[in-house]
C-alpha positions as CSV (number, residue, x, y, z in Angstrom):
1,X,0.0,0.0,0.0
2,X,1.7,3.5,-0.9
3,X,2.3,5.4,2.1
4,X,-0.7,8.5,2.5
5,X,0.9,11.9,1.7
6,X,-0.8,13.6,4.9
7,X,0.9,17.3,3.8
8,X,-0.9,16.8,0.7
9,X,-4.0,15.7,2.6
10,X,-4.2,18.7,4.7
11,X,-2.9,21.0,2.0
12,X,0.6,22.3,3.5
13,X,4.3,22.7,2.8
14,X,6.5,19.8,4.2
15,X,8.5,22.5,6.0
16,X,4.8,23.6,7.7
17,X,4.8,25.0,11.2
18,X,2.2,23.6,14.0
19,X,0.0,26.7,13.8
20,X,-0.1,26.3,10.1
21,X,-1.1,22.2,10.4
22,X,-3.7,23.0,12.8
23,X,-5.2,26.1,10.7
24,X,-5.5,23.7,7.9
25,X,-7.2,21.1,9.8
26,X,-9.3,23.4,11.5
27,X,-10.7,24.4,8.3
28,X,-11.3,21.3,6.4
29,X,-12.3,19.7,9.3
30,X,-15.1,22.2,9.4
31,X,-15.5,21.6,5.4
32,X,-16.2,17.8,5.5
33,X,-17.6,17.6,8.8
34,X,-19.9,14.8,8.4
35,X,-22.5,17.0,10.8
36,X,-22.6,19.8,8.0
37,X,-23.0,16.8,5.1
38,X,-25.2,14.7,6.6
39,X,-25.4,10.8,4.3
40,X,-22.3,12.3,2.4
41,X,-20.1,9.3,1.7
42,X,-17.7,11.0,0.4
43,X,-17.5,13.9,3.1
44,X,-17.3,11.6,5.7
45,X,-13.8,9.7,3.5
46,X,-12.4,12.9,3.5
47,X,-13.1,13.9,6.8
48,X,-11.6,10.6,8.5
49,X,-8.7,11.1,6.1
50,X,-7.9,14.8,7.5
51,X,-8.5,13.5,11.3
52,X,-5.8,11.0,10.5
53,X,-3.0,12.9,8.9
54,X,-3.4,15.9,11.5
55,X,-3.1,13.0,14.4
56,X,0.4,12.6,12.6
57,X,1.5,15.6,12.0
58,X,0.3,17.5,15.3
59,X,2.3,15.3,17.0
60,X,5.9,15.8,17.0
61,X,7.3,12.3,17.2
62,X,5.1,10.9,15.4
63,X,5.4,13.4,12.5
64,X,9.4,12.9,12.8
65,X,9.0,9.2,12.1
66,X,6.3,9.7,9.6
67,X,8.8,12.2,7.7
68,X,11.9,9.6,7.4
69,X,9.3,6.9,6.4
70,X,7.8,9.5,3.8
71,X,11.6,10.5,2.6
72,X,12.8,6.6,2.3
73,X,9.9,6.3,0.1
74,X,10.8,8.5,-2.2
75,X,8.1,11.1,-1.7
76,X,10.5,14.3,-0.6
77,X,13.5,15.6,0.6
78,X,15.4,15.1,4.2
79,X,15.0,18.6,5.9
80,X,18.4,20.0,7.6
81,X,19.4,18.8,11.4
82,X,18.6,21.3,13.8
83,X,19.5,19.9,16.7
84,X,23.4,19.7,18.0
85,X,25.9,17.5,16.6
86,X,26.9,15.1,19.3
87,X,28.4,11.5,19.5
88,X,25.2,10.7,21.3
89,X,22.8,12.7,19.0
90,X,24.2,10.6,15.8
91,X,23.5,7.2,18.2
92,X,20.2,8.5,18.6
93,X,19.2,9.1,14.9
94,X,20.9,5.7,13.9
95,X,18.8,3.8,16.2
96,X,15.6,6.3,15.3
97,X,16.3,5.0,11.7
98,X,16.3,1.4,12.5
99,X,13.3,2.0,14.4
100,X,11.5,3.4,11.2
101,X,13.1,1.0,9.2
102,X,11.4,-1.8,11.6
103,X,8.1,-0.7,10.8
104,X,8.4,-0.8,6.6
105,X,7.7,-2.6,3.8
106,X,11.5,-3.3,2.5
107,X,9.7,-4.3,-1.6
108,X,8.3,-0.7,-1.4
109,X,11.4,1.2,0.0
110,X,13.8,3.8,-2.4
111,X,17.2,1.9,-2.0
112,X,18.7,5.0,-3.2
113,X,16.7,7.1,-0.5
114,X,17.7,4.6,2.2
115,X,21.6,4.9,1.1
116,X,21.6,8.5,0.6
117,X,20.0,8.5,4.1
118,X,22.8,6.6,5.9
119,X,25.5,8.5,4.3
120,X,23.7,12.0,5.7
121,X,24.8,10.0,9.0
122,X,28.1,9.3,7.6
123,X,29.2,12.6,6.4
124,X,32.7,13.7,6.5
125,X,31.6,16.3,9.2
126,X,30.0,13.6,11.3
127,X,32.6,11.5,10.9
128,X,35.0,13.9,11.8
129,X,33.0,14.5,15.4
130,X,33.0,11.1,16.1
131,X,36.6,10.5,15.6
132,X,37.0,13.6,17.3
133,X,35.8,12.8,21.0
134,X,37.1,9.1,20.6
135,X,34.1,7.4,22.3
136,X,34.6,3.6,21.1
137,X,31.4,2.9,23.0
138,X,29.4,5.2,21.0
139,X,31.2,4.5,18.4
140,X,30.5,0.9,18.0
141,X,26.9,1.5,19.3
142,X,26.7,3.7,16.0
143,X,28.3,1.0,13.5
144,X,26.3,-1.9,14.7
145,X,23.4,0.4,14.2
146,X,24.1,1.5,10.8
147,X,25.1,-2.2,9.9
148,X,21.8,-3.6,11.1
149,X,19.9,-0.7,8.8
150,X,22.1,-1.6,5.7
151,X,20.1,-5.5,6.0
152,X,17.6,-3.6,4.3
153,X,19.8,-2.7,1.3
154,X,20.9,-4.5,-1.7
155,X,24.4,-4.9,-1.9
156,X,25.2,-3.0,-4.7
157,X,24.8,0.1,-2.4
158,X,27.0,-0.9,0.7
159,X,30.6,-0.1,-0.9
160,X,30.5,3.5,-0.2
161,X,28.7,2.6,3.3
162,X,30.9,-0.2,4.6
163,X,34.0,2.7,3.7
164,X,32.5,5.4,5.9
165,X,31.8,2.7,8.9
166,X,35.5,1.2,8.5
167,X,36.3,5.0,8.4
168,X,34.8,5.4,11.7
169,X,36.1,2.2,13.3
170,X,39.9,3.5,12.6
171,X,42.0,1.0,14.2
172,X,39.7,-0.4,16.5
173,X,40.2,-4.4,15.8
174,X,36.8,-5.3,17.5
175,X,34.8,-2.6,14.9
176,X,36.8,-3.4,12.0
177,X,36.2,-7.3,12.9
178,X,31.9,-6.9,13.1
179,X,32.4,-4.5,9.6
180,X,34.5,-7.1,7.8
181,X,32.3,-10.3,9.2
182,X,28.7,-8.2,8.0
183,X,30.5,-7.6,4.4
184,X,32.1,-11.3,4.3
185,X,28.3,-12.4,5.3
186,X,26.4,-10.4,2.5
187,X,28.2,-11.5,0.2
188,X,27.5,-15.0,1.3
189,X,23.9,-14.3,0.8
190,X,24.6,-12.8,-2.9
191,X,25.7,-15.3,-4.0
192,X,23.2,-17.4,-2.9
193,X,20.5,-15.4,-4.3
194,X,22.6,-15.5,-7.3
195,X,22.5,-18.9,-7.5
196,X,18.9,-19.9,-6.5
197,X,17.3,-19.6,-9.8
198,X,20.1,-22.2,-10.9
199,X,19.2,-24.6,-7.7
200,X,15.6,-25.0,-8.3
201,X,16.2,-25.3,-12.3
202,X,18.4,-28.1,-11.3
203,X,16.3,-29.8,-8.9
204,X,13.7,-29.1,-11.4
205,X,15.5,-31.3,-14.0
206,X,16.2,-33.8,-11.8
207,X,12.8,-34.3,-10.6
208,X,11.5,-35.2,-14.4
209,X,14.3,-37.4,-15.1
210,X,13.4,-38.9,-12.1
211,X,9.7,-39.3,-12.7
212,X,10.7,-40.1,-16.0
213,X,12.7,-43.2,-15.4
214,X,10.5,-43.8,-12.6
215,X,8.0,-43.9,-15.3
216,X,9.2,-45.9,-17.5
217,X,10.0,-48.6,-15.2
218,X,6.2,-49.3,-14.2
């Protein structure tokens, strides 16, 4: 099911502040009421449909995981970080992802969104922050995170990824060694993927000779 474009419902910019949300819901709220259009199918459609996208978007957390959903699909743009660059704040925003990405339908996701996404997270000037303050903790919180979201991608998008993690894990054997094993293990599963199609033609072919013969002998 493609994901409901609730700015569009409610008639407002992306970038809309709360006093603009709630001006446009209070008016087409009053519009389709289904009070003021009594029997009005239609009316009532709309106005369940403006109820739901201004429970989203009112809400602050939810309208923050409803954006990165909406931006992984494809449907707009990432808005600039306001809040303060930390160690921690990055943490937070990889496991935030993971959360969103927990909740989605991987068939209908932008691969390019969800890549261009991660390396947001993996600019130079976050990179440079992290190496920076030296936290191997966070650091390794941060690149198991982003190693669990890249499950969702194919793996013709991890190269430039998997070199900003291994960036981040410097010399640090234990990060290096969870970076290399994840790569080592996707490509694993490539290749079988690869090599399905041949499998079942195989056992495919070996099933008719076998009822064949089988066949022949009764």
């Amino acid at each position: 099911m493609q994901l409901k474009d609730h700015y569009k419902t409610l008639g407002v910019r992306p970038s809309a502040v709360q006093a603009e949300i709630k001006k446009a819901y209070r008016e087409l709220a009053v519009r389709y009421h289904p009070d003021k259009n009594p029997g009005n199918e239609f009316c009532e459609a709309q106005f369940k449909e403006v109820a739901e996208a201004y429970g989203i978007l009112a809400d602050k957390d939810r309208r923050a995981k409803y954006d990165d959903e909406r931006w992984l699909m494809g449907m707009g743009s990432k808005t600039s970080y306001e809040d303060a660059v930390t160690p921690e704040w990055l943490r937070k925003v990889c496991m935030e992802l993971n959360s969103s990405l927990a909740t989605m339908d991987t068939h209908r996701m932008s691969q390019r969104a969800l890549q261009a996404y991660i390396m947001l997270i993996l600019s130079d000037a976050h990179i440079g922050v992290l190496l920076r303050d030296g936290d191997k903790a966070v650091n390794g919180a941060i690149v198991s995170e982003l190693l669990k979201a890249t499950e969702r991608l194919e793996i013709g998008y991890l190269g430039e990824v998997l070199h900003g993690l291994r960036l981040i894990a410097g010399s640090d054997a234990g990060m290096k060694g969870m970076i290399a094993a994840n790569a080592a293990d996707r490509q694993r599963q490539n290749r079988r993927q690869r090599m399905f199609p041949y499998v079942v033609i195989a056992v495919t072919l070996a099933l008719c000779v076998f009822m064949y013969l089988y066949g022949g002998m009764s």
